[in-house]
C-alpha positions as CSV (number, residue, x, y, z in Angstrom):
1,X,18.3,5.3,0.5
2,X,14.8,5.6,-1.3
3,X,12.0,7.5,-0.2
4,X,8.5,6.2,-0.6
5,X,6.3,8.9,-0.7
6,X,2.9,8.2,0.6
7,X,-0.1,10.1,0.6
8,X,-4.1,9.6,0.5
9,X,-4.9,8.7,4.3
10,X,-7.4,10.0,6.8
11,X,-10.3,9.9,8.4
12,X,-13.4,8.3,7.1
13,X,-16.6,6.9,7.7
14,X,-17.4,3.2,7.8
15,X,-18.4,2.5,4.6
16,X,-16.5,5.1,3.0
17,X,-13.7,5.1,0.5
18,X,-10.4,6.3,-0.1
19,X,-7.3,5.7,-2.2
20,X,-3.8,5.6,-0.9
21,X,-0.7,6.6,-3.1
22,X,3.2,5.3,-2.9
23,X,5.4,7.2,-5.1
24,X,9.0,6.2,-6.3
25,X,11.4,8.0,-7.7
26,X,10.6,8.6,-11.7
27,X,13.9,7.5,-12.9
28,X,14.4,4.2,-10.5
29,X,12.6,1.5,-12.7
30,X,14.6,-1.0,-11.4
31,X,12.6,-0.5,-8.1
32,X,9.6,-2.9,-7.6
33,X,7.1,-1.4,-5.9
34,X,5.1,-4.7,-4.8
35,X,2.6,-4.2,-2.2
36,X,0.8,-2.3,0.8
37,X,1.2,-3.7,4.2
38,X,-0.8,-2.4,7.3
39,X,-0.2,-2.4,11.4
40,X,-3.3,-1.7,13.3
41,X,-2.6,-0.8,17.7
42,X,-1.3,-3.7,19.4
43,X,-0.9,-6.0,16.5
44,X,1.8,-7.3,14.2
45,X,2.5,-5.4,10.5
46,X,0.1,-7.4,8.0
47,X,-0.1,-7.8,4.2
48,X,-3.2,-6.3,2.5
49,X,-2.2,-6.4,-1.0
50,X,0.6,-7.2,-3.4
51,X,1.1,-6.8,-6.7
52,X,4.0,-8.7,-9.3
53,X,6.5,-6.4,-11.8
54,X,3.9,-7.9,-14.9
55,X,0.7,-6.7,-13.4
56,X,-0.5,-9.9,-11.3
57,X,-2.3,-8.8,-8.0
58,X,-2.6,-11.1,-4.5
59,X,-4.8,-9.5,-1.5
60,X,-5.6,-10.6,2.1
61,X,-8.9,-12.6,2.8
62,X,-10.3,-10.0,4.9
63,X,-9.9,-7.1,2.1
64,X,-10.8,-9.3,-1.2
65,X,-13.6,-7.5,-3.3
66,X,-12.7,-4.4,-1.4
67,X,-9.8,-3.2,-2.0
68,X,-8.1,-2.8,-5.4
69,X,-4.0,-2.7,-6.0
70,X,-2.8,-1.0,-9.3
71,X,0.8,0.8,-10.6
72,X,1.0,3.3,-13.0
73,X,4.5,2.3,-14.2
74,X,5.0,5.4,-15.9
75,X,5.0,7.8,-12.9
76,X,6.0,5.2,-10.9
77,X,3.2,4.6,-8.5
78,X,1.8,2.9,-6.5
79,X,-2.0,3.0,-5.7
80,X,-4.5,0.9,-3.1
81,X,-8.0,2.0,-3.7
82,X,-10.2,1.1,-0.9
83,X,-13.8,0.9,-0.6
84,X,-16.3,-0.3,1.8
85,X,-14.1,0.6,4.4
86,X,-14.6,-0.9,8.0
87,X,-14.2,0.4,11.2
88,X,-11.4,-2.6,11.2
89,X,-9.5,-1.1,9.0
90,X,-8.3,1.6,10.8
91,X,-4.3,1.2,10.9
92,X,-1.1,3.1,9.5
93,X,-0.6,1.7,6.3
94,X,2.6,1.1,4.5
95,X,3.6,0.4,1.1
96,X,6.4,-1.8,0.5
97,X,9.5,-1.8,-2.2
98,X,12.3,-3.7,-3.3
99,X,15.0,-4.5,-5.7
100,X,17.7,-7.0,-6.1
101,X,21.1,-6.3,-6.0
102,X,23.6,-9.5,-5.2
103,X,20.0,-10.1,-2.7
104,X,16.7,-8.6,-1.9
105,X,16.9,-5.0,-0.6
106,X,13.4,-3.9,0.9
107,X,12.4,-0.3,1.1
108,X,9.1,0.8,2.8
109,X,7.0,4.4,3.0
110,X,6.5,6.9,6.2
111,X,3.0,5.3,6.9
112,X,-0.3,6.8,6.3
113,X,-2.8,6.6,8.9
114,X,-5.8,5.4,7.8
115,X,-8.6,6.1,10.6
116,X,-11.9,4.4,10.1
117,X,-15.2,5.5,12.4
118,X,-18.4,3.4,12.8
């Protein structure tokens, strides 16, 4: 089992900023870390932003020229820098791993909630 260690949530004005962190474990580089995901009250688990093993990022419409994705392979982590934070962001996010062996094995972080006031 990997653990996903996640950090860098809270509680933050609208407007504000913060930056979330995924950690992998240092020696498993065959692990992809590829994305953050987010569930808000209520509503189903939603992709925010996703990044490829060579560096190409993908976000959601609603978080474009907000939110930035990055991976500092050599700790092997994971980071979602957020700014301009709305009170619509407010969810527990999660970031999301996987590797392939024989198929696709997905791994995801503890959550962070992210708490966003107006």
């Amino acid at each position: 089992q990997v653990q996903l260690m996640e950090s860098g949530g809270g509680l933050v004005q609208a407007g504000g900023s913060l930056r979330l962190s995924c950690a992998a474990p240092r020696n498993d580089f065959r692990l992809n870390l590829s994305g953050w995901y987010r569930q808000a009250p209520g509503k189903q688990r939603e992709l925010v932003a996703a990044i490829t093993a060579p560096g190409g990022t993908n976000y959601a419409d609603f978080v474009a020229g907000r939110f930035t994705i990055f991976r500092d392979n050599a700790k092997n982590t994971m980071y979602l820098q957020m700014n301009s934070l709305k009170p619509e962001d407010t969810a527990v996010y999660y970031c999301h791993a996987n590797r392939f062996v024989l198929s696709w094995l997905d791994y995801w972080g503890q959550g962070t909630q992210v708490t966003v006031s107006s």
